[in-house]
C-alpha positions as CSV (number, residue, x, y, z in Angstrom):
1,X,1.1,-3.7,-59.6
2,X,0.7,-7.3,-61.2
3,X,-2.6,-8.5,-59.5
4,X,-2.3,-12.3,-58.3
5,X,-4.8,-15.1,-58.1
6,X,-7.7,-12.9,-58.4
7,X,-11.0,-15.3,-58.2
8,X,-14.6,-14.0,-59.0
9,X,-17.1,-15.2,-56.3
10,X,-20.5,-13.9,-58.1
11,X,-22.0,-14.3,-61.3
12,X,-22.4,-11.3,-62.1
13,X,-21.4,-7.6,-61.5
14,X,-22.7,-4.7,-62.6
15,X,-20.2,-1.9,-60.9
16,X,-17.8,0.0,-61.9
17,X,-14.1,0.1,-60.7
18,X,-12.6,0.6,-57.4
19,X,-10.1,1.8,-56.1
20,X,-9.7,1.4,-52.4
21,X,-11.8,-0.2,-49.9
22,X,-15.7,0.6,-49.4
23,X,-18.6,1.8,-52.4
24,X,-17.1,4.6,-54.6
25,X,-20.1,7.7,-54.5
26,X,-21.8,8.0,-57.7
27,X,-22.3,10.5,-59.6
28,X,-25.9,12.5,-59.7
29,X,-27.5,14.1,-62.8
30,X,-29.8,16.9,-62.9
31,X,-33.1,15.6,-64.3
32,X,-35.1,18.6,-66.3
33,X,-38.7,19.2,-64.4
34,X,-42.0,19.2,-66.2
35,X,-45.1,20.5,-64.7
36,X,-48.1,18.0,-65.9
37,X,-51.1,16.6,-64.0
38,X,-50.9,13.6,-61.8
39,X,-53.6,10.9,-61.1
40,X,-53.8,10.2,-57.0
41,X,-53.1,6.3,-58.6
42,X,-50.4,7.5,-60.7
43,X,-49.2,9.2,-58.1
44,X,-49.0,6.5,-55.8
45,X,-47.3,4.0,-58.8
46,X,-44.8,6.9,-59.2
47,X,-44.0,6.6,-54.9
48,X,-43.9,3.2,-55.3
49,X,-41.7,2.5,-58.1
50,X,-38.9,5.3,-56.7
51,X,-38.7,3.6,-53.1
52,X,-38.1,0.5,-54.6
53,X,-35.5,1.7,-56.6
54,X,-33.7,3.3,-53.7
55,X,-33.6,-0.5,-52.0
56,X,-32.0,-1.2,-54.4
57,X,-29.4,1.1,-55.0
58,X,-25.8,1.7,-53.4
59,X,-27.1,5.1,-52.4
60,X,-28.5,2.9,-49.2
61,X,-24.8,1.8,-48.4
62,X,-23.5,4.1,-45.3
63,X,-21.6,2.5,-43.0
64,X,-18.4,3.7,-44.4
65,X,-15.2,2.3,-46.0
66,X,-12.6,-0.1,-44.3
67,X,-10.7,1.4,-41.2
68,X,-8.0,-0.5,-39.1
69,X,-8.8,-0.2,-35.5
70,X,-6.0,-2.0,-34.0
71,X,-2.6,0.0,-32.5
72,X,0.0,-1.7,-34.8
73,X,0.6,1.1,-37.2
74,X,2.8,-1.3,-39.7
75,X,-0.2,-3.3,-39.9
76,X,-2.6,-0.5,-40.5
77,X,-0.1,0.2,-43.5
78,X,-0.5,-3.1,-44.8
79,X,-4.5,-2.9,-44.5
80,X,-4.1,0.3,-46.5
81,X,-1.8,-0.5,-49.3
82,X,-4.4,-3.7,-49.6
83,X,-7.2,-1.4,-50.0
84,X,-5.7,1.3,-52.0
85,X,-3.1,-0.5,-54.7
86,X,-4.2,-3.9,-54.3
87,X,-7.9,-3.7,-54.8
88,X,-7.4,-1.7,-58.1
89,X,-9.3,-3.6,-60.7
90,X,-11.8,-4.9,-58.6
91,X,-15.3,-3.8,-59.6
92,X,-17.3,-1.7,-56.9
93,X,-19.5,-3.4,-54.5
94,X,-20.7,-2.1,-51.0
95,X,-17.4,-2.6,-49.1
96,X,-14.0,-4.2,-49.8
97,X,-12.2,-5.7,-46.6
98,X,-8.0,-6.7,-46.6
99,X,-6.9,-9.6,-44.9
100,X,-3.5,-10.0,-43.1
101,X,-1.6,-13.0,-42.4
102,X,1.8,-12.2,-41.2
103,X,4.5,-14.8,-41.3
104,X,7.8,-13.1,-40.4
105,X,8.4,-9.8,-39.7
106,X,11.9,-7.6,-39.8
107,X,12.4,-4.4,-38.1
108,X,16.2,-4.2,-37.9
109,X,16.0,-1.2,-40.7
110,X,13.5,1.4,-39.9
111,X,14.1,2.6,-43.8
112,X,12.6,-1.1,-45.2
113,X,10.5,-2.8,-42.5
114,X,9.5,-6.3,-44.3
115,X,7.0,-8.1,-43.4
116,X,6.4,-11.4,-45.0
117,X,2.5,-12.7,-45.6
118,X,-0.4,-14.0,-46.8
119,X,-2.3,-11.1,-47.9
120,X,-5.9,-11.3,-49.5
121,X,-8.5,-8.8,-50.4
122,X,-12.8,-9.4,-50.9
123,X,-15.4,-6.9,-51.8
124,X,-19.0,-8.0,-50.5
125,X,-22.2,-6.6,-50.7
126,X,-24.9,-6.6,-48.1
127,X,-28.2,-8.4,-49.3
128,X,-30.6,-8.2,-46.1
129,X,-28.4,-9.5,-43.2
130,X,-25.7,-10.9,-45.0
131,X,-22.1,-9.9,-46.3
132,X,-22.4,-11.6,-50.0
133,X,-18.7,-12.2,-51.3
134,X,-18.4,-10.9,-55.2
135,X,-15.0,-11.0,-55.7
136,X,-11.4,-11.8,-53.7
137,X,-7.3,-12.1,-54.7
138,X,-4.7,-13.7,-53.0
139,X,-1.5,-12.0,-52.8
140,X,1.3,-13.1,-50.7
141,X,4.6,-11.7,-50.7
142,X,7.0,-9.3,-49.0
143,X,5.6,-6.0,-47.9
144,X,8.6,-3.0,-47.6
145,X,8.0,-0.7,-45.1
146,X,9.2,3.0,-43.8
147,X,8.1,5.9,-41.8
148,X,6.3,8.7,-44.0
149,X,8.2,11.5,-45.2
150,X,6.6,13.5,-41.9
151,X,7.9,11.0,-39.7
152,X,4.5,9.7,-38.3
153,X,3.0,6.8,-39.2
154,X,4.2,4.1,-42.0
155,X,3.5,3.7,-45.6
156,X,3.9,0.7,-47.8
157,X,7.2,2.0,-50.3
158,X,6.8,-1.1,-52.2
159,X,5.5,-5.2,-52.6
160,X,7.3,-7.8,-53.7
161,X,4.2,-10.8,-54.9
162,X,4.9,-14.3,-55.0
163,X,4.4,-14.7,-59.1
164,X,1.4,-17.0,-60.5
165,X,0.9,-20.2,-62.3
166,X,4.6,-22.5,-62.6
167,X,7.0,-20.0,-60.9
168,X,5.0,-19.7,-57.8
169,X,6.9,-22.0,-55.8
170,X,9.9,-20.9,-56.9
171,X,9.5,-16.8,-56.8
172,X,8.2,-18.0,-53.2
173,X,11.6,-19.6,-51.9
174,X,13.4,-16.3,-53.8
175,X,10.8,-14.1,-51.5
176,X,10.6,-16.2,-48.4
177,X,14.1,-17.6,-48.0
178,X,14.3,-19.8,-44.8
179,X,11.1,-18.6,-44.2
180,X,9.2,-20.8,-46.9
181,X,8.2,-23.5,-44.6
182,X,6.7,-21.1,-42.4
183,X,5.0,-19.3,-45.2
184,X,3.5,-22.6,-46.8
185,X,2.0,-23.8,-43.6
186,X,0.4,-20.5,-43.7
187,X,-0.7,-20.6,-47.2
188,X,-2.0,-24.4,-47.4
189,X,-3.7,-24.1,-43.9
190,X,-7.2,-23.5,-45.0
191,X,-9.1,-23.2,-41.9
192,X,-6.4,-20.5,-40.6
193,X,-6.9,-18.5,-43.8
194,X,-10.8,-18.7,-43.2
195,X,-10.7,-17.7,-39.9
196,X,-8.6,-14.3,-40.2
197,X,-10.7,-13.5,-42.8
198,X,-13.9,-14.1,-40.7
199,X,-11.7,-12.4,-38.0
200,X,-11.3,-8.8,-40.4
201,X,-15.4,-9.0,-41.5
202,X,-16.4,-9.4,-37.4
203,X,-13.8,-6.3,-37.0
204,X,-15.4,-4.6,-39.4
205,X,-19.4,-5.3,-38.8
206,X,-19.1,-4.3,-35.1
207,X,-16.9,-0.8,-35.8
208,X,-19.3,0.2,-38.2
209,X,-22.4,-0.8,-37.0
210,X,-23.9,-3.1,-40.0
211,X,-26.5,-4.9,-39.3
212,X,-25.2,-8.0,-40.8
213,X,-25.0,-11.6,-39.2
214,X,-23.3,-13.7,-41.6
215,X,-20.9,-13.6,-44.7
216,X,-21.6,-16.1,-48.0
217,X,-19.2,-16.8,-50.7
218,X,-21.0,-17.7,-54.4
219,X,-21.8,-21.7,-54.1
220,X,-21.5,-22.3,-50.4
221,X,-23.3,-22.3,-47.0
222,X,-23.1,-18.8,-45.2
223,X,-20.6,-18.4,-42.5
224,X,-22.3,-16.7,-38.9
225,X,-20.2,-13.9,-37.5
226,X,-20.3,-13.5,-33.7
227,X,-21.2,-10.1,-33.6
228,X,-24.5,-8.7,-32.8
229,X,-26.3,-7.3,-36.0
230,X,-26.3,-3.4,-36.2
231,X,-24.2,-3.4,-33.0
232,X,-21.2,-2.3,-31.8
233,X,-20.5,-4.9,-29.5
234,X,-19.5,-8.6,-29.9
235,X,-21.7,-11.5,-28.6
């Protein structure tokens, strides 16, 4: 899968690769014990030093991986195949959310439901209350659709991007046919594109319970999110 418009948000990361949404577990190694004798001070330094170096580390992350709540299973496809395929590259952080933009949607062939889109993916990590963007991709396209093979549910059988760079516009009118219009209102509408995104993190915060009260993106003022911090319910 050719990834599109992928734009790094944070100086610097330090993770490796993911492959899905949320913080991929890492791996523990067995440490060989030594008997020896400890100081009460050494002791303490010892304490110390190890429970700041669980603050710091992704083993504090446990509010689990991205999960659609909604009812529309196509979309809950989408939000999957964003997560799985499209975040593939992407190094780790503590969670990675999809958004969905839907322009047009098709259902007249159960075997290759299309639905047409702005699609986007971000990974974030929390830093004390706040959601801190590291990286994000914009992908818009055609998604194809069908049942799965045990006839519940949907699965994304394939994506057709919108290319980069000089053939953008015109891979878009080849994807989007009479629908172009519609999809470049979506794509140049900035504040629409901000909001569904603010929309998914809210979603996202309240299901799982993080105590987070704002989003930030590398270079810019954070972004409150109306949901109470560490709670399920919205304000």
């Amino acid at each position: 899968m050719k990834k599109k418009s992928v734009v790094v948000l944070s100086m610097v990361l330090v993770f490796s690769l993911i492959t899905g949404c949320g913080a991929k577990e890492e791996a523990t190694t067995a440490a060989e014990v030594t008997t020896e004798v400890v100081t009460e001070a050494e002791e303490e330094e010892v304490v110390e030093t190890t429970e700041a170096d669980a603050s710091g580390s992704d083993a504090e992350w446990k509010y689990g991986e991205y999960t659609y709540t909604g009812d529309d299973m196509i979309e809950n496809a989408i939000t999957f195949f964003i997560c799985d395929e499209l975040a593939k590259g992407y190094e780790t952080a503590n969670v990675g959310l999809p958004v969905v933009i839907e322009v047009s949607r098709d259902e007249s062939d159960p075997n290759d439901i299309k639905v047409w889109g702005e699609f986007e993916y971000y990974t974030y990590n929390l830093v004390g209350d706040t959601l801190e963007t590291q990286a994000g991709g914009s992908y818009p396209g055609c998604m194809h659709i069908k049942k799965t093979d045990a006839g519940i549910g949907y699965t994304v059988d394939h994506f057709d991007p919108v290319d980069d760079g000089s053939n953008f516009d015109s891979s878009a009118k080849e994807i989007f046919g009479e629908r172009y219009d519609a999809f470049m209102e979506v794509y140049s509408n900035d504040k629409l594109k901000n909001d569904k995104r603010k929309e998914f993190i809210e979603e996202y915060v309240s299901s799982h319970s993080v105590p987070a009260t704002k989003y930030q993106d590398y270079g810019w003022d954070p972004v409150e999110l109306n949901v109470s911090a560490g709670n399920n319910e919205t304000e």
